[in-house]
C-alpha positions in Angstrom: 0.0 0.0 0.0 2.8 2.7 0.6 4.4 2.3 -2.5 0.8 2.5 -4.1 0.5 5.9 -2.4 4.3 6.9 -3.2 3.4 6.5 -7.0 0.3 8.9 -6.5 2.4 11.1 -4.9 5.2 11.1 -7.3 2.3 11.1 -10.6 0.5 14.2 -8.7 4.1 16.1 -8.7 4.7 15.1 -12.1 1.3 16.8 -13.3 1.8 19.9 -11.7 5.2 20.4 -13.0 3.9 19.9 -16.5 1.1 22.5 -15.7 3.4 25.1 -14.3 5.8 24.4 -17.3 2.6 25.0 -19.4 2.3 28.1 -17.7 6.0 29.0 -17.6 5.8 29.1 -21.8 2.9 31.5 -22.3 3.9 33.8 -19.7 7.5 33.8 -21.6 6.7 33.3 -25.1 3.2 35.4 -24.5 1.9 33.0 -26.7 -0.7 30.8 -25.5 -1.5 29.1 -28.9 1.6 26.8 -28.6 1.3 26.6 -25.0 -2.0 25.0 -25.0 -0.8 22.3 -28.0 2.0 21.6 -25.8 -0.1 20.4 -22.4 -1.1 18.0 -21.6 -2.5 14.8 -18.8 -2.2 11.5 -17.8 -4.9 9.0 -18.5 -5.6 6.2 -16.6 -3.5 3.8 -19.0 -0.3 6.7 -18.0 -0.5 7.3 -21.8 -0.4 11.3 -22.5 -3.8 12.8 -24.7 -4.0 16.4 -25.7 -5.8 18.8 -23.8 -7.2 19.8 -26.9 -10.6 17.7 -27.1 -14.1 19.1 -26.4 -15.4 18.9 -22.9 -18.6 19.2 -21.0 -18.9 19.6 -17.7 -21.0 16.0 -16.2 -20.5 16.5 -12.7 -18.9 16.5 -9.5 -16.9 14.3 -7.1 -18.8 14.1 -3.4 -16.7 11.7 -1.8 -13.6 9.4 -2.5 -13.8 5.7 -0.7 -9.7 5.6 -1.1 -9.6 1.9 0.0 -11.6 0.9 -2.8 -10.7 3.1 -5.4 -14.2 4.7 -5.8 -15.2 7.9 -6.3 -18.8 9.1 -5.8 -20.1 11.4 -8.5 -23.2 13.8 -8.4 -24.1 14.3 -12.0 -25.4 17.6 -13.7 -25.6 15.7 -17.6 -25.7 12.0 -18.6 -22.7 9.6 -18.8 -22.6 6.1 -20.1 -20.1 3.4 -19.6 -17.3 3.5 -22.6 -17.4 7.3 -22.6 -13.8 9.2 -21.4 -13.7 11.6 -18.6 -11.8 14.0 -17.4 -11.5 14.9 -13.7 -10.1 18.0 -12.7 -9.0 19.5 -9.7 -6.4 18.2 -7.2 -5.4 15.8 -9.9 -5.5 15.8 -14.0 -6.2 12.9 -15.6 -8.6 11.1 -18.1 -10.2 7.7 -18.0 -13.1 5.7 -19.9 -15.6 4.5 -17.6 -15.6 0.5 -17.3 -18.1 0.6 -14.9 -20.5 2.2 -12.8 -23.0 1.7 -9.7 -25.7 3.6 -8.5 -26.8 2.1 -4.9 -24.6 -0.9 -5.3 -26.3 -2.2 -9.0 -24.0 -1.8 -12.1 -25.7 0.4 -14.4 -25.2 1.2 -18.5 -25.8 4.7 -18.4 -26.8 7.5 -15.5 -28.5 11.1 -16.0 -28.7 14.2 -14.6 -29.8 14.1 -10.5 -27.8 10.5 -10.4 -25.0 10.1 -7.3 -23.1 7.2 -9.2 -20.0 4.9 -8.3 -17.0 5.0 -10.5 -14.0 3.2 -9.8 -10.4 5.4 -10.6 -6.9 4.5 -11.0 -6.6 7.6 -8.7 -7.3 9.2 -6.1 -9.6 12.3 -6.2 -11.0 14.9 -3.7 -14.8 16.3 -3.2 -15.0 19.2 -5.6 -12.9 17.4 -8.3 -15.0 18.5 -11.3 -15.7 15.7 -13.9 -16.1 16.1 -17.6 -17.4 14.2 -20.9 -14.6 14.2 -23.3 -16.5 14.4 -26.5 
């Protein structure tokens, strides 16, 4: 478990270095054209995507079970299993969701009122705001 929790740590630091490089360049080249092709995050799979894609904004994280790796989302739009998310805020990262639960019973697809179950590669805080990558 503490080298699980070491590799957060050290993928977490990683991140923000890459944001505040990000930021480094357009506050030095005062372009933020090149900049923004040049960020980027980690999905769950540690491959690197551009930051580029379309995003809409699905919901929130309430709560993060860290034993089990889940994260409780309150959603504001739909979300179906096989779509990618991005969660944002203490963390970066993108994922596809495998699977999800609302009140313990695996579900297809949720909509907009739904407090689902999604399990993460990592951890998350409440606030972390989720998004559809379209």
């Amino acid at each position: 478990m503490r080298n699980s929790a070491n590799l957060d740590d050290i993928m977490s630091d990683i991140a923000e270095r890459e944001e505040l490089e990000a930021r480094r360049n357009i506050s030095e080249n005062g372009d933020d054209d090149d900049a923004v092709a040049d960020e980027s995050v980690f999905s769950s799979s540690d491959d690197v995507v551009s930051s580029q894609s379309q995003m809409k904004k699905v919901g929130d994280v309430e709560r993060f079970f860290k034993k089990i790796g889940v994260a409780a989302v309150s959603l504001t739009a739909s979300i179906s299993v096989g779509d990618t998310i991005e969660i944002r805020g203490s963390s970066v990262f993108r994922t596809t969701v495998e699977s999800m639960q609302i009140e313990h019973e695996d579900v297809e697809s949720a909509l907009p009122g739904d407090s689902i179950g999604i399990k993460l590669a990592y951890e998350v805080k409440a606030g972390d705001e989720v998004y559809l990558v379209e």
